[in-house]
Biopython code that builds the backbone (N, CA, C, O; Angstrom):
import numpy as np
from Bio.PDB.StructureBuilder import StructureBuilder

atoms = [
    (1, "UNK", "N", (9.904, 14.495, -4.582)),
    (1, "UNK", "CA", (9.502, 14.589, -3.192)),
    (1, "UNK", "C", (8.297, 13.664, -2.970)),
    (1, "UNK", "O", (7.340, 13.667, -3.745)),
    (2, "UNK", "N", (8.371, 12.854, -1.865)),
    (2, "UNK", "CA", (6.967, 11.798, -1.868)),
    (2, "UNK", "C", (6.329, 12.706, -0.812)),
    (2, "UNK", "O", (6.833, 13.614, -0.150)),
    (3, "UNK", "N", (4.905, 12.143, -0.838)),
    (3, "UNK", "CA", (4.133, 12.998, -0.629)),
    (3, "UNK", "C", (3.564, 12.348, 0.854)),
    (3, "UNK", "O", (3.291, 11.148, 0.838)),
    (4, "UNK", "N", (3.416, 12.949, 1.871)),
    (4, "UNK", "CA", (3.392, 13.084, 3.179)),
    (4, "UNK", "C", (1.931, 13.102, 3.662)),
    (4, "UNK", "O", (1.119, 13.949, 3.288)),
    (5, "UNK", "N", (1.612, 11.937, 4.666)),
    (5, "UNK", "CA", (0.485, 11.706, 5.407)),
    (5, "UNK", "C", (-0.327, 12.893, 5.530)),
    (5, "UNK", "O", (-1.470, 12.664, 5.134)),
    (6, "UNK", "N", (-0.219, 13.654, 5.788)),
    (6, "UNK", "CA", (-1.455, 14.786, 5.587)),
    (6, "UNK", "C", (-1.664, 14.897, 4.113)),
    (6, "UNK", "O", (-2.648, 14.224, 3.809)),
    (7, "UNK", "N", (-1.089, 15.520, 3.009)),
    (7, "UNK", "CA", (-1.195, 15.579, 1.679)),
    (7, "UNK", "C", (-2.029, 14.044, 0.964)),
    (7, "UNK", "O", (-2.403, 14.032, -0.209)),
    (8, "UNK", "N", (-2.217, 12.808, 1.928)),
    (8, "UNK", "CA", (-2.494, 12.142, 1.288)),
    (8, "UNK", "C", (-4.059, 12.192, 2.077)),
    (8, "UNK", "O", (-5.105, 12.203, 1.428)),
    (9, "UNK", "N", (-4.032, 12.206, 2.843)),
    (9, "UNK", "CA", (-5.193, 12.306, 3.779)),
    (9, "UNK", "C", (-6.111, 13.260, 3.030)),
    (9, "UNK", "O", (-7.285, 12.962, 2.810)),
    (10, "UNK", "N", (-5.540, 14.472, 2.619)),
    (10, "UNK", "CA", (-6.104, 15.612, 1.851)),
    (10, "UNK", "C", (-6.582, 15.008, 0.264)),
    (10, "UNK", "O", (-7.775, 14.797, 0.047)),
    (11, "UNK", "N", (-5.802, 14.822, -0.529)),
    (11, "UNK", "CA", (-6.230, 13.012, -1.825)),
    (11, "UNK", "C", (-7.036, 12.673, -1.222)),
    (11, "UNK", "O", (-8.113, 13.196, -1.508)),
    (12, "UNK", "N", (-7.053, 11.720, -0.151)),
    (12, "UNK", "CA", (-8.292, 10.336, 0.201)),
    (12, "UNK", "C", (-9.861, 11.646, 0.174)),
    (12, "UNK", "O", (-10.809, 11.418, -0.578)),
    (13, "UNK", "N", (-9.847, 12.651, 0.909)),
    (13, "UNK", "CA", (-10.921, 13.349, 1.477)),
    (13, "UNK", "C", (-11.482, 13.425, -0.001)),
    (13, "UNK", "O", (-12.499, 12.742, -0.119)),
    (14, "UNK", "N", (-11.100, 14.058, -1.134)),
    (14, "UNK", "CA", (-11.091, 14.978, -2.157)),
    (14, "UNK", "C", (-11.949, 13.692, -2.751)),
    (14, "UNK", "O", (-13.175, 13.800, -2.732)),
    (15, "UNK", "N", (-11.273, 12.299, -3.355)),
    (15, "UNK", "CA", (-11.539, 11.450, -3.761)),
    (15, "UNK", "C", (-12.919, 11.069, -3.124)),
    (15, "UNK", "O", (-13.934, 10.766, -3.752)),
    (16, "UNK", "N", (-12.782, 11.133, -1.847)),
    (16, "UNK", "CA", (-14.517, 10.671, -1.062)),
    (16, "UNK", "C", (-15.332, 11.508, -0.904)),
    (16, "UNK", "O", (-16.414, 11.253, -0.375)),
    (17, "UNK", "N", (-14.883, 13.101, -1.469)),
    (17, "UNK", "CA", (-16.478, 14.058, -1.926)),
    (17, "UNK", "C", (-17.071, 13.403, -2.683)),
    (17, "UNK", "O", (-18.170, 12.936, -2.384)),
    (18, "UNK", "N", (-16.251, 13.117, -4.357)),
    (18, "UNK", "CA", (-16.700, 12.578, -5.744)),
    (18, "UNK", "C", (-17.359, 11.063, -5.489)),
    (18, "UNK", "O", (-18.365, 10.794, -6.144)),
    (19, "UNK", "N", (-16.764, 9.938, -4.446)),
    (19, "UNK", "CA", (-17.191, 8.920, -4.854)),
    (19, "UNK", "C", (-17.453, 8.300, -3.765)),
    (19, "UNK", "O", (-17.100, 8.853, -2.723)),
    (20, "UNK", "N", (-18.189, 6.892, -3.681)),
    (20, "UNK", "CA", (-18.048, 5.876, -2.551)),
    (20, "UNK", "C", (-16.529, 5.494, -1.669)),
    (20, "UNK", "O", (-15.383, 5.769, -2.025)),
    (21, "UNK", "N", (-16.783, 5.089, -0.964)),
    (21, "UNK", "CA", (-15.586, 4.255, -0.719)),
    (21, "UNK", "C", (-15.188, 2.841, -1.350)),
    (21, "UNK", "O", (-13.980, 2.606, -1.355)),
    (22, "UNK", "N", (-15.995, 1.916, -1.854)),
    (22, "UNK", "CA", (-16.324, 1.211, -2.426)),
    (22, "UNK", "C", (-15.675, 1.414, -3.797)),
    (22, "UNK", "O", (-14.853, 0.527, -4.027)),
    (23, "UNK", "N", (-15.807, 2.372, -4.835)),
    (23, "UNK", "CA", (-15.431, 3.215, -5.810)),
    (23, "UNK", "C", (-14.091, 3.549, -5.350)),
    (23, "UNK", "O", (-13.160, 2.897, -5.822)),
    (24, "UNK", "N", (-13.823, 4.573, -4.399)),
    (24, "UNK", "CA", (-12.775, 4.837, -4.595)),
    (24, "UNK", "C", (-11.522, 4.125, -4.059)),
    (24, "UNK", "O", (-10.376, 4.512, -4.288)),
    (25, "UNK", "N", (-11.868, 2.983, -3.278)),
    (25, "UNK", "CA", (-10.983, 1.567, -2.876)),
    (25, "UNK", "C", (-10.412, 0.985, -4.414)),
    (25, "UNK", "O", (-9.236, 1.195, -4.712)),
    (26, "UNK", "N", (-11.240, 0.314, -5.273)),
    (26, "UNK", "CA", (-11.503, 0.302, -6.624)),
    (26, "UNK", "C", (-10.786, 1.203, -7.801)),
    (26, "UNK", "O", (-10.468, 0.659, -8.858)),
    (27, "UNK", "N", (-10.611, 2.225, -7.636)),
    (27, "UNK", "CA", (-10.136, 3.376, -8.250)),
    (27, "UNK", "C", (-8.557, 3.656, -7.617)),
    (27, "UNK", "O", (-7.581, 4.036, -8.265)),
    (28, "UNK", "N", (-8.599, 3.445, -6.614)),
    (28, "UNK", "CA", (-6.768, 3.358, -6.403)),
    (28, "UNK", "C", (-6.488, 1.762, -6.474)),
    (28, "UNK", "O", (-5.283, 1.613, -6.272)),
    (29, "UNK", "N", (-6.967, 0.816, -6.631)),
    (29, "UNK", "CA", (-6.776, -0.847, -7.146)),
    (29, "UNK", "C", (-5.853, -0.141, -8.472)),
    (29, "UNK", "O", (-4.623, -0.156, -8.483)),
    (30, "UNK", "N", (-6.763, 0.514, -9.647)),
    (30, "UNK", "CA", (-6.665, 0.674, -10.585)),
    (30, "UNK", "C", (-5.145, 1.196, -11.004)),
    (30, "UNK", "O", (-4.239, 0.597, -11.584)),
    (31, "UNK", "N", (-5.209, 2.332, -10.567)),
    (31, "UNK", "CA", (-4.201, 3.357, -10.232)),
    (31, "UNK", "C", (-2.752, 2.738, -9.680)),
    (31, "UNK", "O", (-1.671, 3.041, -10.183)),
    (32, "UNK", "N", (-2.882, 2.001, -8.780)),
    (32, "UNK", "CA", (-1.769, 0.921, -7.847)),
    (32, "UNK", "C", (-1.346, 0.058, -9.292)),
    (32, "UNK", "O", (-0.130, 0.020, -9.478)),
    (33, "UNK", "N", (-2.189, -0.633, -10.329)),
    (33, "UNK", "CA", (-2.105, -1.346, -11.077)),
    (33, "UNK", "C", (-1.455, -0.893, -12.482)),
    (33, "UNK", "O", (-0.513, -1.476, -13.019)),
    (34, "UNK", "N", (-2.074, 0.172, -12.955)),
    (34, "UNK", "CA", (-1.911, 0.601, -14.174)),
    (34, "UNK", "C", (-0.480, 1.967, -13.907)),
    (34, "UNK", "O", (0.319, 2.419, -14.727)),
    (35, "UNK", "N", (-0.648, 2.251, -12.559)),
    (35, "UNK", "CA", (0.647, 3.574, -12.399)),
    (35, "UNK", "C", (1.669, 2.871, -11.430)),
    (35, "UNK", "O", (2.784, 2.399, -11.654)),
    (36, "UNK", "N", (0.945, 2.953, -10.319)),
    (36, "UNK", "CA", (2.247, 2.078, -9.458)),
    (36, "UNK", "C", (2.819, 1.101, -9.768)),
    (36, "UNK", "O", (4.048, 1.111, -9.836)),
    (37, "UNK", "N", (2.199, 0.154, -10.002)),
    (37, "UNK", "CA", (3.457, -1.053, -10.612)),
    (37, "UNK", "C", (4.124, -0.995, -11.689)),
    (37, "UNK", "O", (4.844, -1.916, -12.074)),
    (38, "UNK", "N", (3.916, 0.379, -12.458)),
    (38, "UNK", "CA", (4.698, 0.116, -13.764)),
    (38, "UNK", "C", (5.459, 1.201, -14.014)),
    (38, "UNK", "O", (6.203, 1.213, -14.994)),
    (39, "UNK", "N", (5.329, 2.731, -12.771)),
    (39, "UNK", "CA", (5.637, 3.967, -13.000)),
    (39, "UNK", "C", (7.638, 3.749, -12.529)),
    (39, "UNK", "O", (8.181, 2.945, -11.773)),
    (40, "UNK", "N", (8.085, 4.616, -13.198)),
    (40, "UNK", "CA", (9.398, 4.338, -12.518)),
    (40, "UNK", "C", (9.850, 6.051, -11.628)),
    (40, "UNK", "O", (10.926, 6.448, -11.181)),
    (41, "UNK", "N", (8.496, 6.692, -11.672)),
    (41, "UNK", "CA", (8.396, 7.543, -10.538)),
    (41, "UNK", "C", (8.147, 6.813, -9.255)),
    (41, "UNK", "O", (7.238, 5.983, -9.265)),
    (42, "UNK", "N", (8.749, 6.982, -8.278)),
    (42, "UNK", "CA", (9.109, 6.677, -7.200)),
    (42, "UNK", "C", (7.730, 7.199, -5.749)),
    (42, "UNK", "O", (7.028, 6.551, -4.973)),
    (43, "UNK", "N", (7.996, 9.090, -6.112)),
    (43, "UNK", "CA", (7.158, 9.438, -5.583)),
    (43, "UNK", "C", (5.573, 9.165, -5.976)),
    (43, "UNK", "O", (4.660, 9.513, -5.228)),
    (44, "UNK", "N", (5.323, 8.380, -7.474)),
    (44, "UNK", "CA", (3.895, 8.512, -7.842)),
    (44, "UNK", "C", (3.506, 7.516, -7.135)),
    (44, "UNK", "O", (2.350, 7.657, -6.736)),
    (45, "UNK", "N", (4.151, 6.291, -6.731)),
    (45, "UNK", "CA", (4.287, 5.395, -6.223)),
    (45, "UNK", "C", (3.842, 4.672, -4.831)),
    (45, "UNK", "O", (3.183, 3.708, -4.441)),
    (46, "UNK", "N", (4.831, 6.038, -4.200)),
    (46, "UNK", "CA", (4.461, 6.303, -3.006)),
    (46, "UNK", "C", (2.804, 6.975, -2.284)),
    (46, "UNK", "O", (2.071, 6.776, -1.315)),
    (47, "UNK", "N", (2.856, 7.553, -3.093)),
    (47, "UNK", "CA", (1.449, 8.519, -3.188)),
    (47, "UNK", "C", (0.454, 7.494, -2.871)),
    (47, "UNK", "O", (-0.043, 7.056, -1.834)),
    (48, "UNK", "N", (0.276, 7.147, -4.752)),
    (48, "UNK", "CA", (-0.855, 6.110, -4.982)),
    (48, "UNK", "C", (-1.084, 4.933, -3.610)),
    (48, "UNK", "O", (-2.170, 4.624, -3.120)),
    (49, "UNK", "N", (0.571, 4.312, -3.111)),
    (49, "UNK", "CA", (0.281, 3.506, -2.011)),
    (49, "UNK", "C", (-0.339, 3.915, -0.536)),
    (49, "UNK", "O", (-1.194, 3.358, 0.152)),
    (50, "UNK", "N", (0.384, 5.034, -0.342)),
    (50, "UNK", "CA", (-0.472, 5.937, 0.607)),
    (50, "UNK", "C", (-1.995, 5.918, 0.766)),
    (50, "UNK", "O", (-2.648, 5.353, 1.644)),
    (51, "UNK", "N", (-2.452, 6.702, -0.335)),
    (51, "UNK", "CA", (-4.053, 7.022, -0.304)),
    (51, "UNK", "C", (-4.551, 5.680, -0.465)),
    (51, "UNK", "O", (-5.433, 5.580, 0.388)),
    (52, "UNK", "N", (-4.457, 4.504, -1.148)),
    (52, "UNK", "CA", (-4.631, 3.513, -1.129)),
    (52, "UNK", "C", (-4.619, 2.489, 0.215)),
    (52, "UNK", "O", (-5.359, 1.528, 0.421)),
    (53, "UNK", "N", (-3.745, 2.912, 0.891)),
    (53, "UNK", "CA", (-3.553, 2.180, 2.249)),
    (53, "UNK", "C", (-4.669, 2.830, 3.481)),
    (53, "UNK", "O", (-5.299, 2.254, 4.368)),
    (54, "UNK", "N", (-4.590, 4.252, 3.093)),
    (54, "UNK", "CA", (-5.782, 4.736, 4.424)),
    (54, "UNK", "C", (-6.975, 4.719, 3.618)),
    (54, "UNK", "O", (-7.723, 5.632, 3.967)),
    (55, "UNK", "N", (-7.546, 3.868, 2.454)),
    (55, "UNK", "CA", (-8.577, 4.162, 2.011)),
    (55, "UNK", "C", (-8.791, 2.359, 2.786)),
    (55, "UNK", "O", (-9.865, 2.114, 3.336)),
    (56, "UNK", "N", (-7.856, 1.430, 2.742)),
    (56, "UNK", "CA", (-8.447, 0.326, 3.091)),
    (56, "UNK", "C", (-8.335, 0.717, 4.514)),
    (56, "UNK", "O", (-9.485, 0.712, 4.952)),
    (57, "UNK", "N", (-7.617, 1.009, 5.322)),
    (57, "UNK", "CA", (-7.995, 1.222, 6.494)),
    (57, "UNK", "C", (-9.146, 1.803, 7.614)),
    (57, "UNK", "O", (-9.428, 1.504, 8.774)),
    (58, "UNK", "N", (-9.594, 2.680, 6.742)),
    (58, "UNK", "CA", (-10.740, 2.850, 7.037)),
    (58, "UNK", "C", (-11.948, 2.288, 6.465)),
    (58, "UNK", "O", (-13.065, 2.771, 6.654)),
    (59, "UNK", "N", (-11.776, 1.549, 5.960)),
    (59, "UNK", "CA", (-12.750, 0.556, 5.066)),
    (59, "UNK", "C", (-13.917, -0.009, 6.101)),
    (59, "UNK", "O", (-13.491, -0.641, 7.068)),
    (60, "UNK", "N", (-15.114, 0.132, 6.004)),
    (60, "UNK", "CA", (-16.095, -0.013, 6.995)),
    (60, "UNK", "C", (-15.961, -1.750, 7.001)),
    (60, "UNK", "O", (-16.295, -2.266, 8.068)),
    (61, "UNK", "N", (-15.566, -2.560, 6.057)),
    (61, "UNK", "CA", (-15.183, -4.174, 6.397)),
    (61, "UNK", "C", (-14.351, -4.207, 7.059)),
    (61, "UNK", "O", (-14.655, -5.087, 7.864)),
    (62, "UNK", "N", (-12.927, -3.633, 7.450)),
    (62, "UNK", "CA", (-11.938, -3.919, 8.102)),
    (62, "UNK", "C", (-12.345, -3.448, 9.598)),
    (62, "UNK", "O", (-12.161, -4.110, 10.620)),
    (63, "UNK", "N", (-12.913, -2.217, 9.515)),
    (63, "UNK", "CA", (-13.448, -1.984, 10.736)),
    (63, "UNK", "C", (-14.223, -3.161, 11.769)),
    (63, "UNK", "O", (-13.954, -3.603, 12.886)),
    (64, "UNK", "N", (-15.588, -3.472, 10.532)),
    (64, "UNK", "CA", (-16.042, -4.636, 11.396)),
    (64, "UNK", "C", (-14.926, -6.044, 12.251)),
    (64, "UNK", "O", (-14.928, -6.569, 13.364)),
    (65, "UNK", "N", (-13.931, -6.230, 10.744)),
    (65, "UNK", "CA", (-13.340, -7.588, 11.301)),
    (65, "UNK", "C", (-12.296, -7.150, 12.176)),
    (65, "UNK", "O", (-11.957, -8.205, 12.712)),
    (66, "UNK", "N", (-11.663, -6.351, 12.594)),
    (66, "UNK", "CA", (-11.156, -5.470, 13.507)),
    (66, "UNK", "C", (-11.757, -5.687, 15.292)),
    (66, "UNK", "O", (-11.365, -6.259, 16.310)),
    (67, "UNK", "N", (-12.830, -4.901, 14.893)),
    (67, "UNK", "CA", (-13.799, -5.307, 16.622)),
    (67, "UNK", "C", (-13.919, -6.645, 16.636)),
    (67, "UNK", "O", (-13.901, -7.192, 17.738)),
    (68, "UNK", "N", (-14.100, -7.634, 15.170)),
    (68, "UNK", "CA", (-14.100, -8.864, 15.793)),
    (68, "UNK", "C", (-12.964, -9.675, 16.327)),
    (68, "UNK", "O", (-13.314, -10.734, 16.849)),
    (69, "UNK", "N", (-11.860, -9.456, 16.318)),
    (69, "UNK", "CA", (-10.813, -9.270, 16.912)),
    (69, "UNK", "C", (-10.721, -8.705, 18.208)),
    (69, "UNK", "O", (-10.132, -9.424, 19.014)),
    (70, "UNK", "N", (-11.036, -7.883, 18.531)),
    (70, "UNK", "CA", (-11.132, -7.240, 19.632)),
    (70, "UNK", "C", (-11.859, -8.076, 21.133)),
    (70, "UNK", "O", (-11.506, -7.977, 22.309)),
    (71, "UNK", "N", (-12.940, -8.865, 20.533)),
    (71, "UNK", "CA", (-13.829, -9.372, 21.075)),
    (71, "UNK", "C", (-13.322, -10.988, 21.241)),
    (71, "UNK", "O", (-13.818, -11.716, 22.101)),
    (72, "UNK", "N", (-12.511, -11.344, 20.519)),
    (72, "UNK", "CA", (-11.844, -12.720, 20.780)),
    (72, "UNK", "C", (-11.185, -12.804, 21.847)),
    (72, "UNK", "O", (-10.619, -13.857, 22.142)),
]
sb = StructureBuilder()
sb.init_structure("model")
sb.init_model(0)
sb.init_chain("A")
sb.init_seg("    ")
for serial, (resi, resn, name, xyz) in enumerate(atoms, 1):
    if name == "N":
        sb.init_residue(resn, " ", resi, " ")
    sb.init_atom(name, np.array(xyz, "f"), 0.0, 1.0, " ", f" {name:<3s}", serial, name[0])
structure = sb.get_structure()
């Protein structure tokens, strides 16, 4: 079963008690690298890309270059 936008949202939170964002951007790099690209679980896959994707999305850099966009 892959694991569903709230459940990952709930991961990202958990992960950003323990660490930076910075860290934990870094820490699913890792994870994406050493599990996702090589897991032939499907759902671990999914997961890892998940929390990984709303961890860059909310990334206080993307944010900035975002409004700067906005402003063009």
């Amino acid at each position: 079963m892959t694991t569903n936008t709230s459940e990952a949202v709930r991961f990202m939170k958990i992960v950003l008690d323990w660490c930076s964002p910075q860290v934990a951007r870094s820490m699913l790099d890792d994870m994406q690298f050493y599990i996702g690209d090589v897991s032939e679980n499907d759902s671990i896959k999914e997961s890892v890309k998940m929390v990984r994707d709303l961890l860059y999305d909310r990334a206080e850099e993307k944010i900035m270059l975002d409004d700067l966009d906005d402003v063009r």
